[in-house]
MIBA-454795 format. One line per 3 residues: their letters; for each residue x, y, z of N, C-alpha, C. Coordinates in steps of 0.1 Angstrom, whole numbers, plus 5000, padded with zeros to 4 digits. Layout:
BEGIN
a	X Y Z X Y Z X Y Z ~ ...
//
This chain:
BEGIN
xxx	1293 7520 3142 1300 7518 3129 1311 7529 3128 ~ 1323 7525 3125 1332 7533 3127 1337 7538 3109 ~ 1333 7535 3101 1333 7544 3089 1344 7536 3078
xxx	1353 7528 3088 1363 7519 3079 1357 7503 3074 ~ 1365 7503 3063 1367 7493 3055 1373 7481 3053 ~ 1372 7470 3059 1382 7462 3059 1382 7451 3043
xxx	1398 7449 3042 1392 7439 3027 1403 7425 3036 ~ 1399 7419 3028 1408 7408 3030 1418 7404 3018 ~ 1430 7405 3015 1437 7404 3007 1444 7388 3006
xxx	1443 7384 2991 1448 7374 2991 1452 7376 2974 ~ 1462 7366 2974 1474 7365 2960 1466 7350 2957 ~ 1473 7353 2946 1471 7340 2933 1478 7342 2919
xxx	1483 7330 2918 1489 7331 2900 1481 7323 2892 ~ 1478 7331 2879 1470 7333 2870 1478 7331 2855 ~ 1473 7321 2848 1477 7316 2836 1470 7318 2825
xxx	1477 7330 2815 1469 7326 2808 1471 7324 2794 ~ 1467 7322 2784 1472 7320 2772 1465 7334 2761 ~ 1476 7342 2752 1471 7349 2749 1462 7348 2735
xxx	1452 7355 2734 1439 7354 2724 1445 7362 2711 ~ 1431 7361 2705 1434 7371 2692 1428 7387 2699 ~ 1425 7390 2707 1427 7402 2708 1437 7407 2725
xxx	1450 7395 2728 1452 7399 2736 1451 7391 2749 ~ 1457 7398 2761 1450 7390 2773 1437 7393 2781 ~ 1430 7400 2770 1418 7401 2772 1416 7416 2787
xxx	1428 7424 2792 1420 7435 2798 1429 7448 2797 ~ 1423 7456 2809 1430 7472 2803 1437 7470 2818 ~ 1450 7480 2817 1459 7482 2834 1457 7500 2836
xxx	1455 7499 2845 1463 7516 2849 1470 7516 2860 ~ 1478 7527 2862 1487 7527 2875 1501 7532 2867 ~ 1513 7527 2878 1526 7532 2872 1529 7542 2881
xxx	1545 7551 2883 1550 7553 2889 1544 7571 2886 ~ 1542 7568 2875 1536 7582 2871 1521 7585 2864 ~ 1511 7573 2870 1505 7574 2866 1496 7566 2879
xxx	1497 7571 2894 1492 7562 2908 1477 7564 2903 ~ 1471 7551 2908 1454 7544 2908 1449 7550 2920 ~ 1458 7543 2929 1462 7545 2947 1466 7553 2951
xxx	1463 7562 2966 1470 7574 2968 1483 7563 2978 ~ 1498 7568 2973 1508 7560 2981 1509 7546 2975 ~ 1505 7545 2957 1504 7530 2955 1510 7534 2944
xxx	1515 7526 2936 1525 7529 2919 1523 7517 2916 ~ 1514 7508 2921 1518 7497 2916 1505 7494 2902 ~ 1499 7483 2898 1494 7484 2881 1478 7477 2882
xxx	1476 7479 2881 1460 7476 2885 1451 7472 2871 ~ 1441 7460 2873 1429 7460 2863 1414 7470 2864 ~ 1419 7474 2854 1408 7489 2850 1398 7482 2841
xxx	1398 7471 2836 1387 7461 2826 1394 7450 2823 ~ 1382 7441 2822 1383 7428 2812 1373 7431 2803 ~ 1378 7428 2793 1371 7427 2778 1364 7419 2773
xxx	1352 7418 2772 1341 7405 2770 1350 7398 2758 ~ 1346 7384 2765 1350 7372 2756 1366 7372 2750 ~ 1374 7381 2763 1391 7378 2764 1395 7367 2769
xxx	1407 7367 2772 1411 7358 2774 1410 7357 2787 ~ 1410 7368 2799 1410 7366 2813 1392 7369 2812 ~ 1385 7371 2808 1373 7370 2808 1371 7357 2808
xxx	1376 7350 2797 1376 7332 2795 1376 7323 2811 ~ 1388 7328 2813 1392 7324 2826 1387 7324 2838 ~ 1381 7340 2841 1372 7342 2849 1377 7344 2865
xxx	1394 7341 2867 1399 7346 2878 1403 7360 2878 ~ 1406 7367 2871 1410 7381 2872 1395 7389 2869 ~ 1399 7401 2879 1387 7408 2884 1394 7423 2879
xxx	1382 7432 2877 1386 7447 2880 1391 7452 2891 ~ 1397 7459 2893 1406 7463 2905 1414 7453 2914 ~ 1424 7443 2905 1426 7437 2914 1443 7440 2909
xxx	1453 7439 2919 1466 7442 2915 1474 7429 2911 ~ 1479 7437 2902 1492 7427 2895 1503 7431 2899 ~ 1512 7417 2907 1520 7420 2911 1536 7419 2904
xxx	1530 7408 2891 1540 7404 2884 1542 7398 2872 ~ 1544 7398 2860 1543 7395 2850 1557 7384 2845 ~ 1551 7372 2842 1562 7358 2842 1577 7360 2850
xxx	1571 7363 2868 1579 7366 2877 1584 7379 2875 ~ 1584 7388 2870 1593 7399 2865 1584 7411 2872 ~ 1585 7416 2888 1580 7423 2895 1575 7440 2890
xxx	1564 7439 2891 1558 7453 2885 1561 7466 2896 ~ 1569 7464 2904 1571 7477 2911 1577 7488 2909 ~ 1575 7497 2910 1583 7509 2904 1585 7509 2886
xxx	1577 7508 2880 1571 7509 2867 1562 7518 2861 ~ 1568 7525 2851 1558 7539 2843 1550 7528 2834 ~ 1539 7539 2836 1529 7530 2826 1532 7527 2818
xxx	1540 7529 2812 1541 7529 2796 1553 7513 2795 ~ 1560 7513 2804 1572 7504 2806 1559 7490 2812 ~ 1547 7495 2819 1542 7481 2824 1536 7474 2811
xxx	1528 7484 2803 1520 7476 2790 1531 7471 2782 ~ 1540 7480 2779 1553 7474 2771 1556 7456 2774 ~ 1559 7454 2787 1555 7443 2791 1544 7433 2793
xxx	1535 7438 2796 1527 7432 2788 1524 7426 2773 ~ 1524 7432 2766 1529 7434 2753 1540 7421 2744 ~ 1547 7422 2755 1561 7414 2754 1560 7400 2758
xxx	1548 7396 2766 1549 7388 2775 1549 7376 2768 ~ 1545 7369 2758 1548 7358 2750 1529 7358 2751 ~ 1531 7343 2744 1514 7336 2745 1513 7331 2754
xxx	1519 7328 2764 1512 7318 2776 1519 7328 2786 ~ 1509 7334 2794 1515 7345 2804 1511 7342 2815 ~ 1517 7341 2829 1520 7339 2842 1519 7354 2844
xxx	1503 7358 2856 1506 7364 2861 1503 7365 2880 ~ 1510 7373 2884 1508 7366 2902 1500 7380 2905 ~ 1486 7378 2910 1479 7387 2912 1471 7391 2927
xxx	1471 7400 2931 1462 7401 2945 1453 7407 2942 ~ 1440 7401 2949 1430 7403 2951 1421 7407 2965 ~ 1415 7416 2964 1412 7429 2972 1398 7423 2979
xxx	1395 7413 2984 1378 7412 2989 1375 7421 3001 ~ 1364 7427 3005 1357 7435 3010 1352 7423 3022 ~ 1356 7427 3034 1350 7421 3048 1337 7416 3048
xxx	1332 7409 3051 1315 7408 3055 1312 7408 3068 ~ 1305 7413 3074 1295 7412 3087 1286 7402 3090 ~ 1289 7391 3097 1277 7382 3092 1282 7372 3091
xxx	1269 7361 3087 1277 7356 3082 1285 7350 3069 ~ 1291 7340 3070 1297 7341 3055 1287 7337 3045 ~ 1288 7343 3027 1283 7340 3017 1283 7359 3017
xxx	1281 7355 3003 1277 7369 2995 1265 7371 2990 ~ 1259 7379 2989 1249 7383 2984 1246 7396 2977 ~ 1246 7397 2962 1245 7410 2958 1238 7418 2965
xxx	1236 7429 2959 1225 7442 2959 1212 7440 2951 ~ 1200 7438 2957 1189 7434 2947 1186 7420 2944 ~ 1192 7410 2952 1195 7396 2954 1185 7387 2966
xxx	1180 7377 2965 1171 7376 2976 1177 7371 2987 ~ 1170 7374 2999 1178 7376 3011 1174 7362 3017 ~ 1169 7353 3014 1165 7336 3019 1153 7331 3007
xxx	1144 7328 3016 1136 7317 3009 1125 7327 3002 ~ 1119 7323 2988 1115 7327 2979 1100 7332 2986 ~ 1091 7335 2980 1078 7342 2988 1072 7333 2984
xxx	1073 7323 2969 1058 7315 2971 1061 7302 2977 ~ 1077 7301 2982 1076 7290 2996 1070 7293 3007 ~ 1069 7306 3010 1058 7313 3024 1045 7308 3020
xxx	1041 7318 3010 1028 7323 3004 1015 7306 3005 ~ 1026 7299 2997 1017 7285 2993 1012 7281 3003 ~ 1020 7275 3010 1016 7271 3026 1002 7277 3038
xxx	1008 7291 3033 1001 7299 3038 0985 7299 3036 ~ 0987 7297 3023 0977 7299 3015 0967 7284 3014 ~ 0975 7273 3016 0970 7261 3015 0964 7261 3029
xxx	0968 7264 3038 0959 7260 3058 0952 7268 3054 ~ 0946 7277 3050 0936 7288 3051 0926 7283 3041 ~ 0933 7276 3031 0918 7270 3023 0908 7255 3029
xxx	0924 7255 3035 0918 7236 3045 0909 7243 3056 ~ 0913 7255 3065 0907 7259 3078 0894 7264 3070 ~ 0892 7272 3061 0881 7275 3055 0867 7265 3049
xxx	0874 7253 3043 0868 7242 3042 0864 7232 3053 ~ 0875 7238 3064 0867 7227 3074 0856 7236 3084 ~ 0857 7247 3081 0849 7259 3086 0832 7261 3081
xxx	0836 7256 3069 0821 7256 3061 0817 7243 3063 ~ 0820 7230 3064 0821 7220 3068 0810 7216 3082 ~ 0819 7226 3090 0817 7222 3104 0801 7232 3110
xxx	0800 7243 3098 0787 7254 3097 0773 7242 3095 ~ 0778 7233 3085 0767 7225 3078 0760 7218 3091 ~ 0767 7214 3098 0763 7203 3104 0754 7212 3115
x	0757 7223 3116 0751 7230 3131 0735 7229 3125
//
């Protein structure tokens, strides 16, 4: 194991309509304000239960926004990126990349603390069922001696 990371990067545009509290998350980043070491670009630091991109369920924490209704977030102070946000009307276009983490293996995910195949009392029963039949035909087969 050589200590790196690989993600797989992939974009997508994200629609959303704005709520009563908003588009539902927080950014950080900005030209003067890097997330990234060598990155300035605007990042999700939260989604806000029951927002609007919470609703939605495609936008993630940490994933980068590349652009708000086409209007490119590069080289932007923070203060200039929320502003636009801010600005963005009620129905907001935004084009977002998302950061997935490589897997080893094979494919599917599986949390942390998540079961790793088939449940124990699909083992257990089975198990548990031949051993009462071998038992019964054991005592069974005792009688007759």
């Amino acid at each position: 194991m050589n200590g790196r990371v690989d993600y797989l990067v992939t974009e997508e545009e994200i629609n959303l309509t704005r709520g009563p509290s908003g588009l539902g998350f927080n950014i950080v980043g900005g030209t003067d304000q890097q997330q990234v070491s060598n990155d300035s670009g605007i990042y999700v630091s939260r989604i806000k239960e029951n927002g609007a991109a919470a609703l939605d369920g495609r936008l993630q924490e940490g994933d980068k926004i590349l652009s708000v209704n086409g209007k490119d977030l590069k080289n932007l102070l923070h203060q200039d990126a929320v502003d636009l946000f801010r600005n963005a009307g009620y129905a907001v276009s935004l084009r977002v990349q998302h950061r997935l983490q490589e897997q080893n293996g094979p494919i599917g995910h599986r949390g942390e603390g998540e079961p790793s195949g088939v449940p124990i009392a699909m083992v257990l029963l089975p198990v548990f069922a031949l051993t009462m039949v071998a038992a019964w035909a054991f005592m069974r087969y005792r009688q007759h001696l």
